[in-house]
GUVEX-740779 format. One line per field, with one value per residue (C-alpha): residue number from 0; residue in one letter; x, y, z. Coordinates in steps of 0.05 Angstrom, whole numbers. Example, Ala and Ser with C-alpha at 12.3 -4.5 7.8 and 13.67 -1.06 7.14 Angstrom:
! residues 2
k: 0,1
r: a,s
xx: 246,273
yy: -90,-21
zz: 156,143
This chain:
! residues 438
k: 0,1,2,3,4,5,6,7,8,9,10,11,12,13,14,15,16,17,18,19,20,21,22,23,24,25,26,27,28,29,30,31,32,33,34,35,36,37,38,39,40,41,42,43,44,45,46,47,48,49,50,51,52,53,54,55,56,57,58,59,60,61,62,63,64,65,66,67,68,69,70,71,72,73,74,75,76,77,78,79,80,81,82,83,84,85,86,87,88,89,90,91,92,93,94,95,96,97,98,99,100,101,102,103,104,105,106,107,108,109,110,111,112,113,114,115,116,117,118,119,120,121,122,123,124,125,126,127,128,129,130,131,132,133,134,135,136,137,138,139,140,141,142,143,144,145,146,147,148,149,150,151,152,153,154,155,156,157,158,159,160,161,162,163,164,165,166,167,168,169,170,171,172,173,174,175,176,177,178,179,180,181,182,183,184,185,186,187,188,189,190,191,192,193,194,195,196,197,198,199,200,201,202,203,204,205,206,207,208,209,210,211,212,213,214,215,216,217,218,219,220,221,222,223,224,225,226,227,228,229,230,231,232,233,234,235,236,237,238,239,240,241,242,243,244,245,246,247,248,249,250,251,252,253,254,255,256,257,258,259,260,261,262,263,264,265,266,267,268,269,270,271,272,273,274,275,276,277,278,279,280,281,282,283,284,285,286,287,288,289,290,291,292,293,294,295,296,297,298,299,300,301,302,303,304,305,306,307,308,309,310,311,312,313,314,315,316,317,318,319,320,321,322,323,324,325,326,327,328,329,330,331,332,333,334,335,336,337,338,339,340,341,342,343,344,345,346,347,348,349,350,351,352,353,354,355,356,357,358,359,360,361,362,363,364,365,366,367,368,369,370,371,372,373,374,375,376,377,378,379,380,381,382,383,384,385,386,387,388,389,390,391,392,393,394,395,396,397,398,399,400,401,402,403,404,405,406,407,408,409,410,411,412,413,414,415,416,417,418,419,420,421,422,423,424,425,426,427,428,429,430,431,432,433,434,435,436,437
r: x,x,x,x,x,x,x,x,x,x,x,x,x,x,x,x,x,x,x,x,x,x,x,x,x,x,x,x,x,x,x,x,x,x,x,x,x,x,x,x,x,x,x,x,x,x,x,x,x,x,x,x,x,x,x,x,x,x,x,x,x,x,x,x,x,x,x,x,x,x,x,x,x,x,x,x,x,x,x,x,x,x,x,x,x,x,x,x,x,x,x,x,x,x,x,x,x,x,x,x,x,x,x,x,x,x,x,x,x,x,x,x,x,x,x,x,x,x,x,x,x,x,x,x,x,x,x,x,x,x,x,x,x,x,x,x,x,x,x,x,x,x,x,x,x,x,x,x,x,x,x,x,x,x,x,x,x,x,x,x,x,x,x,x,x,x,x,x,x,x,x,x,x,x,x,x,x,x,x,x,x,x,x,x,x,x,x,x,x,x,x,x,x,x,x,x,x,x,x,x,x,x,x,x,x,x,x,x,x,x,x,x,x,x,x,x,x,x,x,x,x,x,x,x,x,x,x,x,x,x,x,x,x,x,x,x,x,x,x,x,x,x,x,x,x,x,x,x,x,x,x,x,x,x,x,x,x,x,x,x,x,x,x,x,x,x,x,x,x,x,x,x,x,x,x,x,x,x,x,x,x,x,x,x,x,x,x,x,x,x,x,x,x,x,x,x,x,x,x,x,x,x,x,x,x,x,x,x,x,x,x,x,x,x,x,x,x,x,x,x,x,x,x,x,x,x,x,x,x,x,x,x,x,x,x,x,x,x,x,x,x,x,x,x,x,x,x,x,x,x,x,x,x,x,x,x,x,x,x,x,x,x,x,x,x,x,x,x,x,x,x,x,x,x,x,x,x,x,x,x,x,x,x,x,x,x,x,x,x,x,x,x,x,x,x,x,x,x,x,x,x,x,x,x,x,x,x,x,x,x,x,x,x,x,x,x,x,x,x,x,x,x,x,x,x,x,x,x,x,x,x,x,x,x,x,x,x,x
xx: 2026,2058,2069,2043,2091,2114,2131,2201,2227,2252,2205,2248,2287,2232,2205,2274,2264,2203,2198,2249,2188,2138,2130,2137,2077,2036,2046,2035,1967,1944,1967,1925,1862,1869,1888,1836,1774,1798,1812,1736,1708,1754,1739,1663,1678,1709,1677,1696,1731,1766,1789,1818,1850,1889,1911,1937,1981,1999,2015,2076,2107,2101,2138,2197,2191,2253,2300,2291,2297,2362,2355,2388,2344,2374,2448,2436,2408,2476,2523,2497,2500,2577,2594,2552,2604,2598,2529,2529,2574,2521,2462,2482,2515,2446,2403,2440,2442,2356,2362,2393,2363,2293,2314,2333,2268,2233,2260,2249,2177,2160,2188,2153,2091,2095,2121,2058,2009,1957,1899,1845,1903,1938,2017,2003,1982,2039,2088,2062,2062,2135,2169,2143,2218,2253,2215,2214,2296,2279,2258,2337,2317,2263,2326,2363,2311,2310,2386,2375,2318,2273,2214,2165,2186,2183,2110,2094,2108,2075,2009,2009,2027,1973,1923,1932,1928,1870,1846,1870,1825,1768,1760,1778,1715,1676,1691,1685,1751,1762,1808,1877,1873,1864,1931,1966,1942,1984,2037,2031,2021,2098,2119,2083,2114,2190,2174,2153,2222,2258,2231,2236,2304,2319,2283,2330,2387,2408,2410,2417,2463,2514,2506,2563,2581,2628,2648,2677,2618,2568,2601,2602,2538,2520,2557,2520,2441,2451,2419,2359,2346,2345,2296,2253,2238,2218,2171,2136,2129,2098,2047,2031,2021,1953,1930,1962,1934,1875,1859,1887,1856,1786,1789,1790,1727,1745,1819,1774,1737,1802,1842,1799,1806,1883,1883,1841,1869,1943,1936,1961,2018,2066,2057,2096,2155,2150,2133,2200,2245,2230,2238,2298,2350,2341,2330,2403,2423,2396,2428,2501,2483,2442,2436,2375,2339,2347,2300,2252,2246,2241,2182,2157,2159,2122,2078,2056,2057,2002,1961,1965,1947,1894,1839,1846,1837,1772,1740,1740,1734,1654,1658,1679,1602,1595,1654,1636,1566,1614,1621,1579,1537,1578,1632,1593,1608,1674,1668,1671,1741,1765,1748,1795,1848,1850,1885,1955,1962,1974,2032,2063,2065,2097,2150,2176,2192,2221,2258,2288,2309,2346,2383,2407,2429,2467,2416,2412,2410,2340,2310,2314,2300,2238,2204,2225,2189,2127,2125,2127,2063,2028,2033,2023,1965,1942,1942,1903,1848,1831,1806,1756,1753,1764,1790,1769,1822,1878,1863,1870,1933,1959,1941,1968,2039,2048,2040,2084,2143,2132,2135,2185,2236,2204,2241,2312,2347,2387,2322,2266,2268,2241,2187,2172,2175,2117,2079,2071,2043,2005,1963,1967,2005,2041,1975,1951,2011,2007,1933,1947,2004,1956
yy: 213,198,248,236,205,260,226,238,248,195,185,183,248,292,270,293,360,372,365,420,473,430,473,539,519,502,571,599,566,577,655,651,622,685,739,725,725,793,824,809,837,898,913,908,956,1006,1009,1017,1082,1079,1012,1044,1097,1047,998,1064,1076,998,997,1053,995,948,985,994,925,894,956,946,878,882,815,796,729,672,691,705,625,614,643,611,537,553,594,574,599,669,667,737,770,749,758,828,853,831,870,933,935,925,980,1025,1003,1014,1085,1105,1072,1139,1179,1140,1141,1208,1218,1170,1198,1265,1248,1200,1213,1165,1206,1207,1191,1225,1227,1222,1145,1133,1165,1117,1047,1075,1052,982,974,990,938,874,876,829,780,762,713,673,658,638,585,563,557,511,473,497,521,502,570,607,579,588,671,675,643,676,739,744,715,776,824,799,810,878,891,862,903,969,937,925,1001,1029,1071,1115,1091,1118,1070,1016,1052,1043,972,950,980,936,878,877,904,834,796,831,821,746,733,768,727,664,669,693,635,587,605,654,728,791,831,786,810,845,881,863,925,863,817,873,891,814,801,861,850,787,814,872,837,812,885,910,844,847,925,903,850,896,936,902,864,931,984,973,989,1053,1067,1045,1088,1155,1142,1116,1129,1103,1072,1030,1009,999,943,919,914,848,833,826,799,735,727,733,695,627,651,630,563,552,582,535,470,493,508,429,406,434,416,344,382,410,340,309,368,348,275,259,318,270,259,333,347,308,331,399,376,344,408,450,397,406,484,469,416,456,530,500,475,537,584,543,533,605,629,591,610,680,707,660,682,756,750,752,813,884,884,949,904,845,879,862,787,783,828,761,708,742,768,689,652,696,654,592,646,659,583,577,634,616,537,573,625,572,534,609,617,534,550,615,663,707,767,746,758,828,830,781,826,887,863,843,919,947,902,925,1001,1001,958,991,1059,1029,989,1029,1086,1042,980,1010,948,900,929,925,851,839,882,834,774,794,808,757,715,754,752,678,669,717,656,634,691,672,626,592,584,564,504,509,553,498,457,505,506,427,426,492,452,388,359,310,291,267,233,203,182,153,108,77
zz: 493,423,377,308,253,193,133,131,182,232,289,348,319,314,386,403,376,379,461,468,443,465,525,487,446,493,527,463,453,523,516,445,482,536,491,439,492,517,452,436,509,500,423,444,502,456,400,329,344,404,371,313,357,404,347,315,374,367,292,310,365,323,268,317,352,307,324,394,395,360,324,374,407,360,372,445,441,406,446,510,469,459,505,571,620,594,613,659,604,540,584,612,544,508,569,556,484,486,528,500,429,460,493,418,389,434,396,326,346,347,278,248,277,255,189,174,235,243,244,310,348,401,402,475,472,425,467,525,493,457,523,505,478,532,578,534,539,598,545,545,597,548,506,566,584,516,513,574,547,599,556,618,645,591,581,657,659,587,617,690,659,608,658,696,637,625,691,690,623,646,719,669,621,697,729,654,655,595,535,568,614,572,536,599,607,534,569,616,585,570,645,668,628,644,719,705,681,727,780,745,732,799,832,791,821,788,791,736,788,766,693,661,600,550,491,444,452,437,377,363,370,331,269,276,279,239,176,217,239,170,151,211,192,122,153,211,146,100,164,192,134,111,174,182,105,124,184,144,86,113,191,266,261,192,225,288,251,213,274,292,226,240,301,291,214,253,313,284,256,307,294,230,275,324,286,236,301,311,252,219,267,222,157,164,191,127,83,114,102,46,-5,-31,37,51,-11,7,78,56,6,61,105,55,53,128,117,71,109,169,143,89,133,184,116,96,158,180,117,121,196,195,198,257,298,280,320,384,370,372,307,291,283,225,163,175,176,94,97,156,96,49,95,134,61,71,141,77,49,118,137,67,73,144,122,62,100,133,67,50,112,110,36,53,9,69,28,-17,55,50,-21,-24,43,12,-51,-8,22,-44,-54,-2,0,-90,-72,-9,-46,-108,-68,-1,-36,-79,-36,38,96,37,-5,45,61,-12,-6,43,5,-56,-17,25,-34,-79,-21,-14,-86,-101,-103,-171,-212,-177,-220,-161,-119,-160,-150,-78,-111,-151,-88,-49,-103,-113,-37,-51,-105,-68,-113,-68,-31,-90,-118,-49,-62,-144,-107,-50
């Protein structure tokens, strides 16, 4: 099958590139397809409340989920490109440092909670899915497999392993087990996945009892991921806030209804990652080349953001009271909140092609600042709205900062330009320059 041409870029590049995640996305769709078919049979099962409660417990893992990973998955690709014959020595350094990162996330946790409890639910279901960061260190191995350009693994364990959560949730849904199991079960979800690898990479020939540790490579790699920590905390912050807000503020059974909200709004946002991991390998190959042809294919790129994330934002904007009668009826009032909350997926696709454009440029540090800017956003907002406006308010919240992050470029003299850039694809400018020309 051929892939389809981007204006651009050069045909048998992209092929190229694209290939090596080809597998990776196909695992992510087919995980999708699973994950959102149980999410609907278990939010039915549940009910508003119990939702609420249980995506409480979530928001909290979430929050931590870029301490315990460490920031650590791009370098660990890295390292293994340069470095493959210190494979057992950047595999086993890596392992331990998630560890020990997730062990001290434990901890973390049950501050956060009792600083700003989420209210209806128990510390006791937090304190379960906490150990979430401990048992995704395993996910060490996905970046091996990428490093080898063996996505077809990574895609197999993602799809075996969430067919048999789903399994799992649906015999709890058949015997009718009480919420803490269904606790358990998220917990679980990750444990799967963790054993998945660990066979897979021992079938391959290889085996993590030859891991070691290495004191100078973890402070290496470290000094390296330090800055995505710091970023990725400001991001989980500024996704995750208004729910918390929204379930203090309101209550379970309003977060319960917002939490589907969330999930279907979210689920396409890993695709801007994976179409940009393609596609920018010849972005920076233009940039070293052909300052001039780099421009372009960075137009171009925001281009796709917008032709991709655009007709998703319509259609299930029209479709959103459609999809909602898959639900309880309990659950229909929040279809209108899905139509609004659906257009930041066009601001996401946006700010990860952008994010890109910072980190090739060497503006590493307007990361922090533009996400930082977009939590400010969110909680002013969230704070303002809820109150009047309950889960309508918060998707506006999100709306208003992911746009504001994305855009936050505009008011930087040295990076403007690429504002100006997003916001010629945002108003199709270039489709219909493209048009006026045919």
């Amino acid at each position: 099958m051929r892939i389809p041409s981007i204006p651009g870029f050069d045909q048998q590049a992209f092929e190229k590139y694209f290939k090596n995640t080809g597998w990776l996305f196909i695992g992510r769709i087919g995980s999708l397809a699973i994950k959102m078919g149980v999410s609907i049979l278990v939010a039915n099962y549940l009910g508003r409340a119990s939702n609420g409660v249980i995506n409480g417990g979530n928001v909290y893992i979430y929050f931590f989920s870029s301490i315990a990973a460490l920031g650590l998955d791009q370098f660990v690709v890295k390292e293994l490109h340069q470095f493959p014959e210190n494979r057992d020595s950047i595999l086993g350094t890596s392992f331990l440092l998630k560890v020990l990162a997730g062990f001290i996330c434990i901890p973390l946790i049950f501050i956060a909670y009792h600083v700003y409890p989420a209210k209806g639910t128990p510390y006791g279901y937090v304190f379960i899915l906490s150990f979430t960061g401990v048992t995704q260190a395993f996910n060490v191995i996905d970046s091996y497999f990428q490093a080898q350009v063996k996505s077809k693994y990574i895609m197999q364990v993602q799809v075996v392993g969430n067919l048999v959560s789903a399994a799992i949730k649906i015999a709890l849904i058949c015997l009718k087990m009480p919420l803490l199991y269904f606790v358990y079960a998220y917990l679980l979800d990750i444990i799967l996945l963790s054993i998945g690898y660990f066979f897979t990479y021992q079938t391959n020939g290889r085996s993590i009892f030859n891991w070691n540790f290495k004191g100078a490579l973890a402070i290496k790699l470290l000094n390296y991921s330090w800055p995505l920590i710091i970023s990725g905390i400001m991001i989980t912050l500024y996704m995750k806030i208004d729910q918390l807000m929204l379930q203090n503020m309101v209550g379970v059974k309003e977060a319960g209804a917002y939490a589907t909200v969330a999930q279907l709004s979210e689920a396409w946002n890993f695709i801007p990652s994976v179409i940009v991991s393609s596609l920018f390998p010849a972005i920076l190959n233009a940039r070293r080349d052909d300052i001039n042809r780099y421009k372009k294919r960075i137009q171009h790129l925001y281009d796709l953001m917008v032709y991709l994330s655009l007709p998703v934002a319509v259609v299930i904007s029209f479709a959103a009271p459609l999809i909602y009668k898959l639900y309880k009826p309990e659950y229909a009032y929040a279809a209108p909140t899905l139509s609004v909350h659906i257009w930041s997926g066009v601001f996401v696709f946006l700010g990860v092609a952008s994010g890109q454009y910072l980190i090739a440029e060497n503006f590493n540090k307007l990361t922090f600042i533009r996400t930082g800017f977009g939590a400010i956003v969110n909680i002013v907002l969230n704070l303002m709205l809820i109150p009047k406006m309950g889960m309508m308010g918060a998707a506006i919240a999100t709306l208003a900062a992911y746009a504001s992050a994305t855009f936050f470029v505009l008011v930087i003299p040295k990076t403007n330009k690429t504002g100006l850039m997003m916001l010629k694809s945002l108003f199709l400018i270039s489709l219909i320059q493209k048009l006026i020309k045919r």
